[in-house]
CHARMM internal coordinates of N, CA and C (Angstrom, degrees):
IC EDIT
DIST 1 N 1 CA 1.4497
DIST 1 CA 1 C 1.5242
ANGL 1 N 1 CA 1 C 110.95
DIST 1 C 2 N 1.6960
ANGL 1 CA 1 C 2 N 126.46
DIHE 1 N 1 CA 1 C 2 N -49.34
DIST 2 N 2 CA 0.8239
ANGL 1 C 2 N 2 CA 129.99
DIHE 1 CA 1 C 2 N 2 CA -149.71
DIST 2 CA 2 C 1.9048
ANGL 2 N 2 CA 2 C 95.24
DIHE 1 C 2 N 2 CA 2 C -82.67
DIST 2 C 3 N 1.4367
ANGL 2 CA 2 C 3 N 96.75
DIHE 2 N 2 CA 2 C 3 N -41.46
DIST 3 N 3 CA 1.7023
ANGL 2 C 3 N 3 CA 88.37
DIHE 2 CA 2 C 3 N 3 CA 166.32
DIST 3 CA 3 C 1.4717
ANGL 3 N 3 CA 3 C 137.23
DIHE 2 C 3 N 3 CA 3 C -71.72
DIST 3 C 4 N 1.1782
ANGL 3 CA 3 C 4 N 113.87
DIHE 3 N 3 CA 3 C 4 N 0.73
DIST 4 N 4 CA 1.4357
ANGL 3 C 4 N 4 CA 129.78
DIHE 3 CA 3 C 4 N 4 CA 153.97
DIST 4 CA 4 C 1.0859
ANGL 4 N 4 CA 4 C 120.31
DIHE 3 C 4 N 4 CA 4 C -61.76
DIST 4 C 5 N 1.2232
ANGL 4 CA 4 C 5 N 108.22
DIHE 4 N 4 CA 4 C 5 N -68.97
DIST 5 N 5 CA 1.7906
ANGL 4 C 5 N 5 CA 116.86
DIHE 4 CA 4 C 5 N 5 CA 169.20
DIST 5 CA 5 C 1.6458
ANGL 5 N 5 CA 5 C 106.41
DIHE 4 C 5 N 5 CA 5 C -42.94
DIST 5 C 6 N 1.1999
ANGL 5 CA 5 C 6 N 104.40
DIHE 5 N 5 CA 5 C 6 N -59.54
DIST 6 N 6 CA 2.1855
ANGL 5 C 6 N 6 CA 104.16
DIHE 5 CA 5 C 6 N 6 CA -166.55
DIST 6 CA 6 C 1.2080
ANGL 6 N 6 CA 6 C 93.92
DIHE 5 C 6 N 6 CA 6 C -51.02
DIST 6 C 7 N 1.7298
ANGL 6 CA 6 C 7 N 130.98
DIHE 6 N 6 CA 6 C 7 N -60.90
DIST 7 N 7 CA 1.8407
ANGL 6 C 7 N 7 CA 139.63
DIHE 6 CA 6 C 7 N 7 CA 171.36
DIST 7 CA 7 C 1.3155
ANGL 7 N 7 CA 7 C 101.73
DIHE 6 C 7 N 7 CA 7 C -13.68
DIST 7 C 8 N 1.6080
ANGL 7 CA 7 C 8 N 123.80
DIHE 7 N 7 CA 7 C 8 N -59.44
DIST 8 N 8 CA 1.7539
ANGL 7 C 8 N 8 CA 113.75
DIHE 7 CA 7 C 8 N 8 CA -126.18
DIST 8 CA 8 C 1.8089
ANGL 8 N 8 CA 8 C 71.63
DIHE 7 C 8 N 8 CA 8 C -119.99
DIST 8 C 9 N 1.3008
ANGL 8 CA 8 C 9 N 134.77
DIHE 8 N 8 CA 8 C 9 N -5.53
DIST 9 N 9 CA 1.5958
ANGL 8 C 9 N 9 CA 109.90
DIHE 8 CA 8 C 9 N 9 CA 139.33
DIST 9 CA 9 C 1.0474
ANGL 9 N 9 CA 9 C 139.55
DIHE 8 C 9 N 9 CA 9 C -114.50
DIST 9 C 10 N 1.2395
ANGL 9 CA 9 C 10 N 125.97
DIHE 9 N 9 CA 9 C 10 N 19.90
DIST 10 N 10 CA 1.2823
ANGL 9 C 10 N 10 CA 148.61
DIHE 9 CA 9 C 10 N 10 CA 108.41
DIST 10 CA 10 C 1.7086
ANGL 10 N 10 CA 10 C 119.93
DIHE 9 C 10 N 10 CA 10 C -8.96
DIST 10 C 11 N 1.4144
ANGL 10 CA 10 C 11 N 104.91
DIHE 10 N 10 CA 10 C 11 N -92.89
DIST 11 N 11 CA 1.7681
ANGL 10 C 11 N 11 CA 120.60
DIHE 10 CA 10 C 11 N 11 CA 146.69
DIST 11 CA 11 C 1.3471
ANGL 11 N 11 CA 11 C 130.52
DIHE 10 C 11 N 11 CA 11 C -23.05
DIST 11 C 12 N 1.4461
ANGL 11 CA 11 C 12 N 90.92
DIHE 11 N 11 CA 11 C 12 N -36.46
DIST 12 N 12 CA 1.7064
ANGL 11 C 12 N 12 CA 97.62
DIHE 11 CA 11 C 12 N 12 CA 169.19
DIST 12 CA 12 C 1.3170
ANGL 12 N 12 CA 12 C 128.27
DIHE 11 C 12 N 12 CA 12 C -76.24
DIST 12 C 13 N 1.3882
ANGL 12 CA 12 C 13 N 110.53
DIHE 12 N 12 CA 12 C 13 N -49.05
DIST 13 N 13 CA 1.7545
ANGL 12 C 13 N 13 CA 129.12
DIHE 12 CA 12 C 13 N 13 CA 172.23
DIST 13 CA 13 C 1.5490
ANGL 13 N 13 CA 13 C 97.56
DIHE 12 C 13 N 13 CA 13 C -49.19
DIST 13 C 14 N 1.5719
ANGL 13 CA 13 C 14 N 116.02
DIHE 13 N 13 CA 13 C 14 N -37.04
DIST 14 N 14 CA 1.1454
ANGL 13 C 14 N 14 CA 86.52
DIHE 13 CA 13 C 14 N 14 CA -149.07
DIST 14 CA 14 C 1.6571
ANGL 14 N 14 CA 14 C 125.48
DIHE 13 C 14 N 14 CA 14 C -107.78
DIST 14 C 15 N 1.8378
ANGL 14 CA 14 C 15 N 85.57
DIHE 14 N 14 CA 14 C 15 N 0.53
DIST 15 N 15 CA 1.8354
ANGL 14 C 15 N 15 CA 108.96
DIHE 14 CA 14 C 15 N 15 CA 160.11
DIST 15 CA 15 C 1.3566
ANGL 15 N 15 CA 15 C 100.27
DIHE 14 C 15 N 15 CA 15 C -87.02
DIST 15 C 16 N 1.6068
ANGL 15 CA 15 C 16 N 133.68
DIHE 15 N 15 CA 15 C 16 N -6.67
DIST 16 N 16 CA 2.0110
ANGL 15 C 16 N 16 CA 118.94
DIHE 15 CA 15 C 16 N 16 CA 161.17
DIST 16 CA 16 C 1.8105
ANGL 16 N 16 CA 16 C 86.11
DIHE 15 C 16 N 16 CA 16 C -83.83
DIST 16 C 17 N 0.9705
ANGL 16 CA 16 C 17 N 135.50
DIHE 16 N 16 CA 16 C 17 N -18.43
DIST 17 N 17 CA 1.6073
ANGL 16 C 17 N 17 CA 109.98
DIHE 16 CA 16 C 17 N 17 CA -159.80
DIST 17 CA 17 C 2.0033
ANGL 17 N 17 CA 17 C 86.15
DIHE 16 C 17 N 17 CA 17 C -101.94
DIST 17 C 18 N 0.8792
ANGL 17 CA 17 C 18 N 123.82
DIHE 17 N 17 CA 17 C 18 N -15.69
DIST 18 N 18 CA 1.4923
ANGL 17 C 18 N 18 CA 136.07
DIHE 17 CA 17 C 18 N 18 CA 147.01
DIST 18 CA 18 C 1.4596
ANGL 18 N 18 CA 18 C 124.80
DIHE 17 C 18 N 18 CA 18 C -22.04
DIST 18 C 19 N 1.4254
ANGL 18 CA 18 C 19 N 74.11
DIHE 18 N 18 CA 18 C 19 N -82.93
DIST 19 N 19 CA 1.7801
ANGL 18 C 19 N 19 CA 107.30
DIHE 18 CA 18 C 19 N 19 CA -167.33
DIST 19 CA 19 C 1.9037
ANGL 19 N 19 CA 19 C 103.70
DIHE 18 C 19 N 19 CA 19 C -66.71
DIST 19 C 20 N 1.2965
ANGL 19 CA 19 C 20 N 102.37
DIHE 19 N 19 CA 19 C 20 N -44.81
DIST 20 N 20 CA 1.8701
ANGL 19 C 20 N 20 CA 108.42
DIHE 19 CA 19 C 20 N 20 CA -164.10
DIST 20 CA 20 C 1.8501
ANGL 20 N 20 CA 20 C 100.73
DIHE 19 C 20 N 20 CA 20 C -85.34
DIST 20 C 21 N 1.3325
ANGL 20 CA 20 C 21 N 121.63
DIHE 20 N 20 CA 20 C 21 N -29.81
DIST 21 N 21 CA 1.1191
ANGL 20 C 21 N 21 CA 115.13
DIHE 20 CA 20 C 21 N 21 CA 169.49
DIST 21 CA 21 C 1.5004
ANGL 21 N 21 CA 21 C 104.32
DIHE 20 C 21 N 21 CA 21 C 99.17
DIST 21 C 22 N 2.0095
ANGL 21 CA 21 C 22 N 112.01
DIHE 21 N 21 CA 21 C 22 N 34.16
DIST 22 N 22 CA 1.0470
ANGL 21 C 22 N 22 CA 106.61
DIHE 21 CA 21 C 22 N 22 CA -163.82
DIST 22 CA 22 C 1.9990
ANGL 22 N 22 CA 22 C 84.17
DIHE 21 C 22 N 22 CA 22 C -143.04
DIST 22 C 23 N 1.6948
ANGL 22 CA 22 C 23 N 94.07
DIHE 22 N 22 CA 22 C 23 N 161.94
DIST 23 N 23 CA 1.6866
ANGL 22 C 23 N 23 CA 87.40
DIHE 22 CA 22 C 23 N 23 CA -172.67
DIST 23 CA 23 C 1.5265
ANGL 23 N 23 CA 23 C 98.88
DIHE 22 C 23 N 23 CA 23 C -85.16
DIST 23 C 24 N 1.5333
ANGL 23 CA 23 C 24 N 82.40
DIHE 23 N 23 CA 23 C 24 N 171.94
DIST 24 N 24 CA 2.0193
ANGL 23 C 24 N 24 CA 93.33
DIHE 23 CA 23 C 24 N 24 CA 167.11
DIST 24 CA 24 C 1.0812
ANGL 24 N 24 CA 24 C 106.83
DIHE 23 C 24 N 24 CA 24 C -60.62
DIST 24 C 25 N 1.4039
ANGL 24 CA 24 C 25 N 161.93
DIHE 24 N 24 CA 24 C 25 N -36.97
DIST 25 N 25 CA 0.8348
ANGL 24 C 25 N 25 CA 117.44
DIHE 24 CA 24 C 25 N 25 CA -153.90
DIST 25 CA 25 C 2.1243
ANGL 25 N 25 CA 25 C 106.81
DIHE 24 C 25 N 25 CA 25 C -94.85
DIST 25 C 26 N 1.5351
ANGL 25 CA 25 C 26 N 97.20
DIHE 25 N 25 CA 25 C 26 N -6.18
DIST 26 N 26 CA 1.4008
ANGL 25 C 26 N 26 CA 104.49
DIHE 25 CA 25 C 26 N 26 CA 178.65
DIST 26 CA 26 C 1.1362
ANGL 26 N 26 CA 26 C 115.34
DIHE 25 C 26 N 26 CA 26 C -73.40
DIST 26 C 27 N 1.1044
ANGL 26 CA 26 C 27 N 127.94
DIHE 26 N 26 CA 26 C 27 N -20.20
DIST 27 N 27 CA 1.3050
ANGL 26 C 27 N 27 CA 138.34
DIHE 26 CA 26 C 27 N 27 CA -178.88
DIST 27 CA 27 C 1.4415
ANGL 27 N 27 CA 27 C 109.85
DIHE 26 C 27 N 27 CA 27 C -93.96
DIST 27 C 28 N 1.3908
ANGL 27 CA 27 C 28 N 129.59
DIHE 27 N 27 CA 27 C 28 N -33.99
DIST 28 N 28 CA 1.7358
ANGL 27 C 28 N 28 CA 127.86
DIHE 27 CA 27 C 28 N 28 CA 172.88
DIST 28 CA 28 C 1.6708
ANGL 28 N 28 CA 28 C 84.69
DIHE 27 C 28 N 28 CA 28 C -68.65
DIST 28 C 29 N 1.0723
ANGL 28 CA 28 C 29 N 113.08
DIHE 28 N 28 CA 28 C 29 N -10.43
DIST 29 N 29 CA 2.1834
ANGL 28 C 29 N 29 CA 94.32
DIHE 28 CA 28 C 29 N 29 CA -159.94
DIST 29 CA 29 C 2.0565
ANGL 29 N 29 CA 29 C 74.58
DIHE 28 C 29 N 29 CA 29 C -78.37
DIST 29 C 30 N 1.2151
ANGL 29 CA 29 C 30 N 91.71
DIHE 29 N 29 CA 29 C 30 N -74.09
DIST 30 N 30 CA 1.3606
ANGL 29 C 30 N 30 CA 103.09
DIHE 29 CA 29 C 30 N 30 CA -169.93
DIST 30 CA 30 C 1.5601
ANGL 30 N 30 CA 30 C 140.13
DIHE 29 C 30 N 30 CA 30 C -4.97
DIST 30 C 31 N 1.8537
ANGL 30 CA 30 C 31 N 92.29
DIHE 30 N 30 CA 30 C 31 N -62.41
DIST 31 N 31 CA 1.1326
ANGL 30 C 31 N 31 CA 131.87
DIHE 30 CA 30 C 31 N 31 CA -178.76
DIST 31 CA 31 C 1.7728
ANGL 31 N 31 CA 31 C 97.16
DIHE 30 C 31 N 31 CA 31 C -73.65
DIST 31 C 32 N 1.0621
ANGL 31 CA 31 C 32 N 121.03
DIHE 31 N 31 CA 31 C 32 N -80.93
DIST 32 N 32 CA 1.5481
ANGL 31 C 32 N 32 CA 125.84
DIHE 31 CA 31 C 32 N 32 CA -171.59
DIST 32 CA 32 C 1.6306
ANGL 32 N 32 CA 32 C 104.69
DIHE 31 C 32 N 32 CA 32 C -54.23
DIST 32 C 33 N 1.0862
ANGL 32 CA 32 C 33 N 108.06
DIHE 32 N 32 CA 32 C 33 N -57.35
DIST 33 N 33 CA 1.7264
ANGL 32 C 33 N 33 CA 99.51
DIHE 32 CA 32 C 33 N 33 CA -166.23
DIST 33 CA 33 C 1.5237
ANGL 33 N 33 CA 33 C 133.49
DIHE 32 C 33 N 33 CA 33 C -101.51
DIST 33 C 34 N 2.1313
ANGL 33 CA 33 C 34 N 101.75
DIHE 33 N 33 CA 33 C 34 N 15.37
DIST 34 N 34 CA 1.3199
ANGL 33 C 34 N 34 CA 105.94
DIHE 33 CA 33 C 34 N 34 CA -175.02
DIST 34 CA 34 C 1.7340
ANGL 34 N 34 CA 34 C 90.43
DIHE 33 C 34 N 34 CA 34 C -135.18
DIST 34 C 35 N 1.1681
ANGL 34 CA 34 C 35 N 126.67
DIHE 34 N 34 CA 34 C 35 N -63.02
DIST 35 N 35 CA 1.0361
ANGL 34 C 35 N 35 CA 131.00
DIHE 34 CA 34 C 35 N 35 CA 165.42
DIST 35 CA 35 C 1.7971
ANGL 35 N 35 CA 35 C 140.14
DIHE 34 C 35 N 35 CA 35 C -43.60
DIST 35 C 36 N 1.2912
ANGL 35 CA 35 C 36 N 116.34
DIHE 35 N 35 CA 35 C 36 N -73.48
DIST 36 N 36 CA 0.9769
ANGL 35 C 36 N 36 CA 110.67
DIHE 35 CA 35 C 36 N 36 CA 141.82
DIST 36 CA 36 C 1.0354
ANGL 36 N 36 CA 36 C 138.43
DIHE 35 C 36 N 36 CA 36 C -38.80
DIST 36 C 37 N 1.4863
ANGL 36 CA 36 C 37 N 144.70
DIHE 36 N 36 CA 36 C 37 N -52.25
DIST 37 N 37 CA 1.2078
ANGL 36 C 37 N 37 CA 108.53
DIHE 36 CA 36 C 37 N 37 CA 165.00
DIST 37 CA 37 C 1.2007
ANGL 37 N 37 CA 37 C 133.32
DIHE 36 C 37 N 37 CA 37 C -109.85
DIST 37 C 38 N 1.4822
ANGL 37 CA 37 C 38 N 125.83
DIHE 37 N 37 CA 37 C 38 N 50.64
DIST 38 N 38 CA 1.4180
ANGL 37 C 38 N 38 CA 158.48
DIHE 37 CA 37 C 38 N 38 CA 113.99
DIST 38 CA 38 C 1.6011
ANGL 38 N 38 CA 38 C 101.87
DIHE 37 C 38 N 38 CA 38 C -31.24
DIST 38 C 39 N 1.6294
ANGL 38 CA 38 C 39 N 105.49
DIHE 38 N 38 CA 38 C 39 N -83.55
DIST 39 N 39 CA 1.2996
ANGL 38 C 39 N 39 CA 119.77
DIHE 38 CA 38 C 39 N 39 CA 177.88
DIST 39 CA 39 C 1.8736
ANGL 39 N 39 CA 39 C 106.31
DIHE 38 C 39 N 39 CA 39 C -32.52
DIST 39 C 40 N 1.0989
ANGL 39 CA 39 C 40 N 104.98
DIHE 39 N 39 CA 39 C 40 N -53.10
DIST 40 N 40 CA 1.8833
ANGL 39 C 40 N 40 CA 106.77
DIHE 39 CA 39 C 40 N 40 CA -153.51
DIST 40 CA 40 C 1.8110
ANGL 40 N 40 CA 40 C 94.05
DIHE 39 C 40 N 40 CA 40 C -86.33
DIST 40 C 41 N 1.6429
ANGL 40 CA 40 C 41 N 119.00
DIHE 40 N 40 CA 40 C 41 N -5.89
DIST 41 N 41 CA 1.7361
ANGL 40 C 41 N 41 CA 124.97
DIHE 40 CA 40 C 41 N 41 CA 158.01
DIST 41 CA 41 C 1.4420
ANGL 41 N 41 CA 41 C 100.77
DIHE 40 C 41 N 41 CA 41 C -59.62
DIST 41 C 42 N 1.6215
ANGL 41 CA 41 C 42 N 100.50
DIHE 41 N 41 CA 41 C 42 N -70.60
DIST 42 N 42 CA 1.2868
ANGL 41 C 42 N 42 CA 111.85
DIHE 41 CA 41 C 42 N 42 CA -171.41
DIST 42 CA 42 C 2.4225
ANGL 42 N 42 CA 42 C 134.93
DIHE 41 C 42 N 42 CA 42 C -45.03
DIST 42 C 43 N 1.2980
ANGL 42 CA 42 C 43 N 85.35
DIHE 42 N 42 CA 42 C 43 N -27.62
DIST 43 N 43 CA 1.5048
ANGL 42 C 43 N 43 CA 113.49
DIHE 42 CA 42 C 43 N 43 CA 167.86
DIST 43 CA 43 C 1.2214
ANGL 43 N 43 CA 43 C 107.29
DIHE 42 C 43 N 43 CA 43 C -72.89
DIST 43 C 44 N 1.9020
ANGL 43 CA 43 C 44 N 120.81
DIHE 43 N 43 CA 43 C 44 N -67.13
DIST 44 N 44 CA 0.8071
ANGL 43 C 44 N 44 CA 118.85
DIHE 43 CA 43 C 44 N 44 CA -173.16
DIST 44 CA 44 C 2.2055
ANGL 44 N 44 CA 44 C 125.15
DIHE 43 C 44 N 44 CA 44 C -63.28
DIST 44 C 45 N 1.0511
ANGL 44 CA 44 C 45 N 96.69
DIHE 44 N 44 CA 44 C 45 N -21.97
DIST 45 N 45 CA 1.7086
ANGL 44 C 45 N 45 CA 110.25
DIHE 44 CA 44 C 45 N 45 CA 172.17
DIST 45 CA 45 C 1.9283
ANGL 45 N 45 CA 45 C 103.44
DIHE 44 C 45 N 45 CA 45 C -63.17
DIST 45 C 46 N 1.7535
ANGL 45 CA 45 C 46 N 85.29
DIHE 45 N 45 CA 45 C 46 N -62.92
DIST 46 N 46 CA 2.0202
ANGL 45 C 46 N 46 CA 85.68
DIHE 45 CA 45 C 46 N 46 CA 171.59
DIST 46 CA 46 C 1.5690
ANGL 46 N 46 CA 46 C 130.15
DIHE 45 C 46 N 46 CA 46 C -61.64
DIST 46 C 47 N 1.5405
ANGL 46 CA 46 C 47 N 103.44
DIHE 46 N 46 CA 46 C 47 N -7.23
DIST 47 N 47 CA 1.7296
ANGL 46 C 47 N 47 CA 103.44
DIHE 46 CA 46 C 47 N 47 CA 170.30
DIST 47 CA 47 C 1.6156
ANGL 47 N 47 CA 47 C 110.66
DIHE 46 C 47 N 47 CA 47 C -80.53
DIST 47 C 48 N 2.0506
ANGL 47 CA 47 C 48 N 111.71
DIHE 47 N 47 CA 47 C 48 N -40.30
DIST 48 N 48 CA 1.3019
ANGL 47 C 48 N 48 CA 105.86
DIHE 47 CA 47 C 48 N 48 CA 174.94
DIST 48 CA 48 C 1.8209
ANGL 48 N 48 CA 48 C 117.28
DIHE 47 C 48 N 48 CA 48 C -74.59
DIST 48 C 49 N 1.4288
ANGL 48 CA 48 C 49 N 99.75
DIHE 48 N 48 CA 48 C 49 N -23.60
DIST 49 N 49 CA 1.4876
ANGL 48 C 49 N 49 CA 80.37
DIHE 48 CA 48 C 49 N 49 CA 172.56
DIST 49 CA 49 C 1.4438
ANGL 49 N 49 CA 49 C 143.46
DIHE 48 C 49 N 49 CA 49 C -95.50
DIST 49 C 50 N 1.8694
ANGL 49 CA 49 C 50 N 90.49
DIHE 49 N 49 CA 49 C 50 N 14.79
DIST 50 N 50 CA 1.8806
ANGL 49 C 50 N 50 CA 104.75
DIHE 49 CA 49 C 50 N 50 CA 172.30
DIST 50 CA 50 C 2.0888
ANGL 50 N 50 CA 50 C 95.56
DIHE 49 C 50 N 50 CA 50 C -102.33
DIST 50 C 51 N 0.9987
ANGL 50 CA 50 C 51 N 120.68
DIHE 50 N 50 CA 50 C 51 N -21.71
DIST 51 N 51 CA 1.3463
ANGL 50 C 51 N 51 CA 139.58
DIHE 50 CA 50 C 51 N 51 CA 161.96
DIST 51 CA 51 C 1.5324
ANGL 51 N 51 CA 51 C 113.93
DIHE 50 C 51 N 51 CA 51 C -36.82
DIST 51 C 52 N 1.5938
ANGL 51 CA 51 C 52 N 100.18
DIHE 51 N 51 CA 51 C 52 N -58.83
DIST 52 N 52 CA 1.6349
ANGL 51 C 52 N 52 CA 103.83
DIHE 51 CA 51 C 52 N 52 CA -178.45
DIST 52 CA 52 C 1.0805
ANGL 52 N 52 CA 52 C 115.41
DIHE 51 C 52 N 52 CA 52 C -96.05
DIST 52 C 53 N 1.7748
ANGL 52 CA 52 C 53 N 126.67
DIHE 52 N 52 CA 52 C 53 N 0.08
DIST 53 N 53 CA 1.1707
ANGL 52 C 53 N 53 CA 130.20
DIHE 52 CA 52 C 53 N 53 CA -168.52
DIST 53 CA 53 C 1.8215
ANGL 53 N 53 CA 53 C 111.71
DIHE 52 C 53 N 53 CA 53 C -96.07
DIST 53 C 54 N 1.7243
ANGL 53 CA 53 C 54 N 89.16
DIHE 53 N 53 CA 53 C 54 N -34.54
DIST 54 N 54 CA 1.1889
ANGL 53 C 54 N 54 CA 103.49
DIHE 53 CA 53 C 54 N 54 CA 157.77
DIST 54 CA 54 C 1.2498
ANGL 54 N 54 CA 54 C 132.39
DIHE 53 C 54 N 54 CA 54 C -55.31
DIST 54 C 55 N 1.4439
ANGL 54 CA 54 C 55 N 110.24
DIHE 54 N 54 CA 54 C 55 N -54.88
DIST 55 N 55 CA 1.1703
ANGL 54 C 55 N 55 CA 123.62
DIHE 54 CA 54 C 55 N 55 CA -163.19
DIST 55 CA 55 C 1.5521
ANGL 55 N 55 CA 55 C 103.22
DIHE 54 C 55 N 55 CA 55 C -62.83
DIST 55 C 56 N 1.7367
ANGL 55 CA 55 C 56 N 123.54
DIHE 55 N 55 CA 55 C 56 N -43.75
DIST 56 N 56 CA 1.3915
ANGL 55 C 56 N 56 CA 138.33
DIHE 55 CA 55 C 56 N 56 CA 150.76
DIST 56 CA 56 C 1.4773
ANGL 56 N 56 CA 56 C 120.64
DIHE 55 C 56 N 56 CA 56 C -21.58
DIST 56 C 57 N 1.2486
ANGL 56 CA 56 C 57 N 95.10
DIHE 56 N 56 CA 56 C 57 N -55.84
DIST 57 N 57 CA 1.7956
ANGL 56 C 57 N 57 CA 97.21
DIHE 56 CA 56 C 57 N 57 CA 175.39
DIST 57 CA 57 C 0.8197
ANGL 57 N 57 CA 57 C 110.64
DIHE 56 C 57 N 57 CA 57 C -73.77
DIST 57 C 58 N 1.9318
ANGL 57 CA 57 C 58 N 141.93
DIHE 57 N 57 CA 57 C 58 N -41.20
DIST 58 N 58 CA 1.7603
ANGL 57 C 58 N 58 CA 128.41
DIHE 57 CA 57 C 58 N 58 CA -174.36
DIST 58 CA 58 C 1.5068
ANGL 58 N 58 CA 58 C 100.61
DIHE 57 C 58 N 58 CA 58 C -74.35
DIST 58 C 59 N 1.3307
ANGL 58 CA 58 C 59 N 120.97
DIHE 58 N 58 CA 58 C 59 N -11.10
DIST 59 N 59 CA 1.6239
ANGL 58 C 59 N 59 CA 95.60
DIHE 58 CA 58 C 59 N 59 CA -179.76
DIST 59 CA 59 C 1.8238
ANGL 59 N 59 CA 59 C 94.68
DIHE 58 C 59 N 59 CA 59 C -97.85
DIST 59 C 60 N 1.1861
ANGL 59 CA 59 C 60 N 143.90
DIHE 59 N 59 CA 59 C 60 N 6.91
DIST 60 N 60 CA 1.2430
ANGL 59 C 60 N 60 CA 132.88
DIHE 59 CA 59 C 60 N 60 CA -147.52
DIST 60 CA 60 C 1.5604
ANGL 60 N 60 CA 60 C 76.83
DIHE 59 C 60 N 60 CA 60 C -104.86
DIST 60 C 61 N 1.2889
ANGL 60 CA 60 C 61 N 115.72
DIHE 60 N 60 CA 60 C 61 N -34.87
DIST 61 N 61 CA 1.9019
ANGL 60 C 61 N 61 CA 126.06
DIHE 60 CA 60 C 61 N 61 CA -144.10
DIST 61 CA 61 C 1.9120
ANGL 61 N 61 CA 61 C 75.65
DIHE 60 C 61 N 61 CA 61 C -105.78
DIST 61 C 62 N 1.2452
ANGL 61 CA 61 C 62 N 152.36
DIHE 61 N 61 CA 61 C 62 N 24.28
DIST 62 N 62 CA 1.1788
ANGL 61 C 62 N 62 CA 136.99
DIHE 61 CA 61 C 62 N 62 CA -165.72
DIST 62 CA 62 C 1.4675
ANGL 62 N 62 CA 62 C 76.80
DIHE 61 C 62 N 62 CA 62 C -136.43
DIST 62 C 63 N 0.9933
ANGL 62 CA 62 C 63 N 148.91
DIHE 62 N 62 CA 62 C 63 N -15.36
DIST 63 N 63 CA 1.2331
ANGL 62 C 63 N 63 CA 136.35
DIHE 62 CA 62 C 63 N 63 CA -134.46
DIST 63 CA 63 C 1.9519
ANGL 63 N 63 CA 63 C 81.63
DIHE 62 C 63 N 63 CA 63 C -130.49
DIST 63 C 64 N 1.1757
ANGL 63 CA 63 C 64 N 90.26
DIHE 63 N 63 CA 63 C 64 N -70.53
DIST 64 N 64 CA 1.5978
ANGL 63 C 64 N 64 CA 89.12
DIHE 63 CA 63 C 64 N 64 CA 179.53
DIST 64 CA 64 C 1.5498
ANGL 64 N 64 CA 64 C 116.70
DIHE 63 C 64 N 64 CA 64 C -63.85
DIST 64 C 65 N 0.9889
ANGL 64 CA 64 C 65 N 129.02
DIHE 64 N 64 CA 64 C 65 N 9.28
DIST 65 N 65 CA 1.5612
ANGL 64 C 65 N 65 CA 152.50
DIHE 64 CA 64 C 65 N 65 CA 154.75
DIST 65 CA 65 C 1.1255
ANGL 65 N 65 CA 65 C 104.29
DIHE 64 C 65 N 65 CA 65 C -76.83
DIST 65 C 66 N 1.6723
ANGL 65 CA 65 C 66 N 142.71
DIHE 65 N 65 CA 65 C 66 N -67.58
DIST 66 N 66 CA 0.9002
ANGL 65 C 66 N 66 CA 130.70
DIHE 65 CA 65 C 66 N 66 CA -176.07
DIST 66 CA 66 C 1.6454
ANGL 66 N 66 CA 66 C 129.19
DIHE 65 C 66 N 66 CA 66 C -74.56
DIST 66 C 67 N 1.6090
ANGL 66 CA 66 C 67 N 76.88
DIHE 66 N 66 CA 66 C 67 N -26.64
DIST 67 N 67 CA 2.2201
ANGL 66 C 67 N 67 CA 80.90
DIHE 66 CA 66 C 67 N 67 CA 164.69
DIST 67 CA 67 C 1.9194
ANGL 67 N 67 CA 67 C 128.42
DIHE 66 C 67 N 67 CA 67 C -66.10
DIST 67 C 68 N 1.7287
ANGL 67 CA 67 C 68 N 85.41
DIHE 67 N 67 CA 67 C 68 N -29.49
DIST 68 N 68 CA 1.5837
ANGL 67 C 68 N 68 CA 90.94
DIHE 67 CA 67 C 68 N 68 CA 171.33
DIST 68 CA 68 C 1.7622
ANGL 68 N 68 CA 68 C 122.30
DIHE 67 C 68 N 68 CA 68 C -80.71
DIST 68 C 69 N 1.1925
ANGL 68 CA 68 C 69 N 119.34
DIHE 68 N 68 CA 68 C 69 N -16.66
DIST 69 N 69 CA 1.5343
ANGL 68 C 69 N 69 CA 145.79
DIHE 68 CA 68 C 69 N 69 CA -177.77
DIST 69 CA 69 C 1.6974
ANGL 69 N 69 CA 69 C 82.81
DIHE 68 C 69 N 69 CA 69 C -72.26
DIST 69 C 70 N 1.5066
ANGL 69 CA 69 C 70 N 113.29
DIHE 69 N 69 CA 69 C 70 N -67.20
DIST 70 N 70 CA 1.6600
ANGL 69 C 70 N 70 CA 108.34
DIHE 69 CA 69 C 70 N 70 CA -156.43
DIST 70 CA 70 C 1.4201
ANGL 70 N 70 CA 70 C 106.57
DIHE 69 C 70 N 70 CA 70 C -64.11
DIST 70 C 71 N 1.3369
ANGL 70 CA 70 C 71 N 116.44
DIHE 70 N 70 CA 70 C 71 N -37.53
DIST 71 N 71 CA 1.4149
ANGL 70 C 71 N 71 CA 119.82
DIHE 70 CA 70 C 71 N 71 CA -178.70
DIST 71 CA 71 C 1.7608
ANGL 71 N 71 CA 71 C 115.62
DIHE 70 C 71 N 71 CA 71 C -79.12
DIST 71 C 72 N 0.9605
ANGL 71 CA 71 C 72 N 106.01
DIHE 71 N 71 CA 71 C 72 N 16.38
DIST 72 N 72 CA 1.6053
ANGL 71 C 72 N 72 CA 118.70
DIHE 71 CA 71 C 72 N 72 CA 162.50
DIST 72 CA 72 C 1.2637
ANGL 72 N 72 CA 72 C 117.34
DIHE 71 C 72 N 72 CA 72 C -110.16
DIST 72 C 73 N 1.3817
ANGL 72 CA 72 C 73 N 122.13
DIHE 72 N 72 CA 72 C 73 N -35.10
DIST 73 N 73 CA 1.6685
ANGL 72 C 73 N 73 CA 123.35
DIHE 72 CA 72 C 73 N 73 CA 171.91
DIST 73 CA 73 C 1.3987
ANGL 73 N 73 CA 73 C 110.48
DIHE 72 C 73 N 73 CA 73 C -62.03
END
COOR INIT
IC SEED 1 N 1 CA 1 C
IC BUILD
C-alpha cells in the first residue's frame, strides 16, 4: 500500500518537473523546502488568528453574560 502511494507521488513530481521544465529533484527542492513550509507558516498564522478572535468573542459573550446576570438581580 504504502508503496503505491510513494509510486503515484513519485509520478506526480515528476509530470510538475514535466510540465514547469524543471528536474525532479528541483521540484522535490521546491515543493518540500520552499513551498510547503510557506504553506504550513501560512496555516499556522490562521490558527493564531481564529485563536485570538475566538478568544475575543468568549470574553465579549462573558461580559454580556455578566451584564444580563446583573440586570436580573
Amino acid at each position: 500500500m504504502i508503496e503505491r502511494v510513494f509510486d503515484a507521488c513519485v509520478r506526480l513530481l515528476l509530470i510538475a518537473a514535466d510540465w514547469t521544465g524543471m528536474t525532479y529533484k528541483e521540484v522535490n527542492v521546491w515543493f518540500f523546502c520552499v513551498i510547503w513550509p510557506i504553506f504550513t507558516l501560512i496555516l499556522v498564522a490562521i490558527i493564531a488568528w481564529q485563536w485570538v478572535r475566538i478568544r475575543g468573542l468568549k470574553r465579549r459573550l462573558g461580559e454580556g453574560e455578566a451584564e444580563t446576570e446583573a440586570s436580573h438581580a
